[in-house]
Residue, then its C-alpha position, 0 to 999 in steps of 0.5 A: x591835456x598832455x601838451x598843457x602839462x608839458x607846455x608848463x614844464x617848458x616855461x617853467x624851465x625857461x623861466x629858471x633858465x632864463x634863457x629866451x622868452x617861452x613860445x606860446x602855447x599854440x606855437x608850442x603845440x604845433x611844434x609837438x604836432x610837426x615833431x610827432x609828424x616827422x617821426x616815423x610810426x613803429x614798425x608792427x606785424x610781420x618784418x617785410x621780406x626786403x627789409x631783411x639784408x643777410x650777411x654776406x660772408x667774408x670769403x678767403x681770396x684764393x693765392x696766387x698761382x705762383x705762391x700755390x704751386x711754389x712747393x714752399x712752406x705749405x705746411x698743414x696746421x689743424x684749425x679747431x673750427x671745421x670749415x668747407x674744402x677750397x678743392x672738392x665741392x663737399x668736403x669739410x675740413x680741420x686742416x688749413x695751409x699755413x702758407x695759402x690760408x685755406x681749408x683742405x681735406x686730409x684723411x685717410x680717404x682724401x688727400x686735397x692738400x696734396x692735389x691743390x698744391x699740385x694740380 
């Protein structure tokens, strides 16, 4: 009964528009069966494990060589976000290189902005 109302709404609106002749009623209601075929049902239930994608993360490449062990303009600024060390494993840090662009710990127990940019 739906596809009645809505075939009427349809030749009335052709007919105001007078933009083509209105199909018939049973080409017009295959066509809402095709449409309502090719659209995909909506997902239900738990979402699957492999439609879920994580993000990856942007990770910072690591300077050059030459830039890191330059001895110039490595300058430690503090960075209001604390981010993981780029030298020790379980370090976190607030300070970065200005030059190099990574987190290094410096503190009273760890000195890894020195010993990146020496070793």
């Amino acid at each position: 009964m739906a596809v009645v109302n809505a075939w009427f709404v349809y030749k009335r609106d052709c007919i105001e528009l007078a933009s083509s002749k209105p199909m018939p009623l049973r080409k017009f209601q295959a066509s809402v069966a095709a449409a309502l075929c090719s659209s995909g049902k909506p997902a239900r239930g738990r979402p699957s494990l492999e439609s879920a994608k994580k993000r990856k993360r942007q990770v910072n490449p690591a300077p050059v060589e030459d830039v890191r062990f330059d001895g110039v303009r490595h300058l430690p600024t503090y960075e209001g976000k604390r981010q993981r060390c780029r030298n020790c494993p379980d370090g976190f840090a607030f300070v970065k290189c200005v030059k190099c662009k990574v987190h290094l710990c410096l503190n009273k127990n760890r000195n890894c902005f020195l010993e990146y940019h020496m070793h």
